[in-house]
C-alpha positions as CSV (number, residue, x, y, z in Angstrom):
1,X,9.0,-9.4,55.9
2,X,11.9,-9.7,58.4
3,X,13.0,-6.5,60.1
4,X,16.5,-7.2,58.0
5,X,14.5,-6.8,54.8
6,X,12.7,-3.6,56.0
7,X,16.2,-1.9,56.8
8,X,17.5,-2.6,53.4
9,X,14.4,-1.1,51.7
10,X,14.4,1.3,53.6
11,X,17.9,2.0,53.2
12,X,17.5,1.8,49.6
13,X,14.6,4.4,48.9
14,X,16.9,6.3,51.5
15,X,19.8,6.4,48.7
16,X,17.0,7.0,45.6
17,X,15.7,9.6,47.4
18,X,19.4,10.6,48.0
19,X,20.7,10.7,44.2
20,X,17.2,12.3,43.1
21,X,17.7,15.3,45.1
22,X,21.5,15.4,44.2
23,X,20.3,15.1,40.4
24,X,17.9,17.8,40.6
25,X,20.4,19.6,42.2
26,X,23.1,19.6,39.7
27,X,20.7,19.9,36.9
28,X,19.8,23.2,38.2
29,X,23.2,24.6,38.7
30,X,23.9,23.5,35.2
31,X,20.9,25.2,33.5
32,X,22.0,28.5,36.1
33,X,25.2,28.3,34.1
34,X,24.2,27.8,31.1
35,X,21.7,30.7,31.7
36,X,24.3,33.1,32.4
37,X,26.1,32.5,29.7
38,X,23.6,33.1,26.9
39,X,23.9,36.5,25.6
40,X,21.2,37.9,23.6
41,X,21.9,37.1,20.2
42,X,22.5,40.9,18.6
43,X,19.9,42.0,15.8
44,X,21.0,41.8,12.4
45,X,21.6,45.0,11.1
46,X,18.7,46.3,8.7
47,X,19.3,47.0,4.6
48,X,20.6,50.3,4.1
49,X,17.6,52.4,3.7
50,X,14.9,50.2,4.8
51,X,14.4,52.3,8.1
52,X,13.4,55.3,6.0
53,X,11.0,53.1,4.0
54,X,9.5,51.5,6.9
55,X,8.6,54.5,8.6
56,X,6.3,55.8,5.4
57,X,4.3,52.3,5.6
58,X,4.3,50.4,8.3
59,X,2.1,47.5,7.3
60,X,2.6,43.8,8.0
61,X,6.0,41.8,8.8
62,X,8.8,43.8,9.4
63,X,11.2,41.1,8.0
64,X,9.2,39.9,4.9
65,X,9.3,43.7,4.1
66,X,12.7,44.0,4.7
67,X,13.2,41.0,2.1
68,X,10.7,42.5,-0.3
69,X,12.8,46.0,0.0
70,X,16.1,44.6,-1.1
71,X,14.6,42.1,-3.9
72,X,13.0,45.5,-5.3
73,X,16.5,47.4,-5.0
74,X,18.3,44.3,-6.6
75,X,16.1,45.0,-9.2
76,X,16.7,48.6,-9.9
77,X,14.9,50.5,-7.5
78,X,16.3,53.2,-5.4
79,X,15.3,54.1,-1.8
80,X,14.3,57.7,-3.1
81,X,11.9,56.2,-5.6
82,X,10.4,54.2,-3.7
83,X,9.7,56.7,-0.7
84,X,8.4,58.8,-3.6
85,X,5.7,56.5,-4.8
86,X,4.7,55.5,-1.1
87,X,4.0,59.1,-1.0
88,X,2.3,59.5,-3.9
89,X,-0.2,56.6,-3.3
90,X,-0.8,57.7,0.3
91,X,-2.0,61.3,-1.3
92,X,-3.8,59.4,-4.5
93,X,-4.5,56.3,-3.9
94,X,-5.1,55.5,-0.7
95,X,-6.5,58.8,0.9
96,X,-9.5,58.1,2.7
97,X,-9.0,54.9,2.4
98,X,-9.8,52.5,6.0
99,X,-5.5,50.9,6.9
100,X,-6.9,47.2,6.2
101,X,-7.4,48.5,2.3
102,X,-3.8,49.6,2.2
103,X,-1.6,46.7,1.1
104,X,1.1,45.8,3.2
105,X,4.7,47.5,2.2
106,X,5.8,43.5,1.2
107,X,3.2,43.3,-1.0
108,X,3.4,46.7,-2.2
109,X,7.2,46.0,-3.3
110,X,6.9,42.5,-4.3
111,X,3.3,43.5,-6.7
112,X,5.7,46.3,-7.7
113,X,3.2,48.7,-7.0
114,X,6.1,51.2,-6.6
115,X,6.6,50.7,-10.8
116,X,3.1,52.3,-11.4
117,X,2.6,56.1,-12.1
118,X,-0.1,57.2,-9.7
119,X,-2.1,60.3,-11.0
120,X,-4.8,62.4,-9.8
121,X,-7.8,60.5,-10.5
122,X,-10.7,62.1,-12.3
123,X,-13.2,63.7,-9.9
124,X,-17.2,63.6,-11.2
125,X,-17.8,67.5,-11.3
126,X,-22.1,68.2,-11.4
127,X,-23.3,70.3,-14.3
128,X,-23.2,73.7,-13.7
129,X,-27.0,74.7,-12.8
130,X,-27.8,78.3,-13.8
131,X,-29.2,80.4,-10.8
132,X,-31.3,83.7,-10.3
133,X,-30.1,86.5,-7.5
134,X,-32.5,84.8,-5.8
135,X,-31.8,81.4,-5.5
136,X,-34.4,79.8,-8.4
137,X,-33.1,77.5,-10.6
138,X,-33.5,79.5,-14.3
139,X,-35.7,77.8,-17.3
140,X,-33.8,77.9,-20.6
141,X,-36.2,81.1,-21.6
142,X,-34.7,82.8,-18.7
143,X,-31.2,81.7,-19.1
144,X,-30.0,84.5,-22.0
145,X,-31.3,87.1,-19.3
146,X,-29.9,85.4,-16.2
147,X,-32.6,86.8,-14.0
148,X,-35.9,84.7,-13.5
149,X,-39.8,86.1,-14.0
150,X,-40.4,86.7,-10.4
151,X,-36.9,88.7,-10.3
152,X,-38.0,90.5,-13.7
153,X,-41.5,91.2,-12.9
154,X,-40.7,92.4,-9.3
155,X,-37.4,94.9,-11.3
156,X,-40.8,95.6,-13.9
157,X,-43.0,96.6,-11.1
158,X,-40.3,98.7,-8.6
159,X,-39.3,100.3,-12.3
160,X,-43.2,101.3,-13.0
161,X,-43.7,102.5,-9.1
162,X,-40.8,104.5,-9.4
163,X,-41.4,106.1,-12.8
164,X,-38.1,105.3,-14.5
């Protein structure tokens, strides 16, 4: 290659190099500009009452319950009724209950869980078991008395000793 030929290569990566850097350059400025003018895009303001909702069950996507909570009031329900219910199932239903057995609030408004009448459910209560003063369990002999042998025979004796 003649000296000639080196120049103009030379000369040439020279300009690449040239209008590379100058592209880089001006595609930073552009996304610095472009940058600066994004504003952050404001939050869509929330479905009246939703906040209040929200705050009673906090379970799962804040924006599917937010579409579950006005389906359910476009279908009659009110913000106080379903606070209510929320309530009611937290004392009832789900007390003592681990959080991953609570259902989230969009499924509790789209199963329409909030419809349902929770009530006290019924609580196993053990048989009464008939006791003496003393702690023994009393036979059905003993049970008209309320006061078992030992109790009765010790009463007998203390009764004998002291003449009455």
């Amino acid at each position: 290659m003649t000296e000639q030929a080196i120049d103009k290569v030379k000369l040439a990566n020279w300009i690449r190099g040239l209008v590379a850097h100058e592209i880089d350059r001006a595609k930073k400025e552009i996304m610095a500009e472009i940058k600066a003018a994004k504003t952050p895009r404001p939050r869509k303001p929330r479905a009246d009452g939703f906040e209040d909702v929200w705050k009673l069950l906090q379970r799962g996507g804040r924006d599917e319950a937010e579409k579950a909570y006005i389906k359910a009031v476009q279908n009659g329900a009110t913000k106080e009724q379903l606070m209510a219910s929320i309530q009611a199932h937290h004392k009832f239903e789900w007390n003592g209950r681990s959080k991953d057995k609570i259902p989230h609030l969009s499924t509790f408004l789209n199963r329409g869980y909030y419809k349902t009448n929770v009530t006290l459910k019924p609580v196993k209560i053990a048989p009464v078991v008939p006791t003496c003063k003393c702690g023994r369990i009393l036979n059905s002999g003993e049970r008209q008395s309320g006061i078992c042998l030992a109790c009765e025979y010790k009463a007998k004796l203390e009764n004998e000793r002291t003449g009455q």
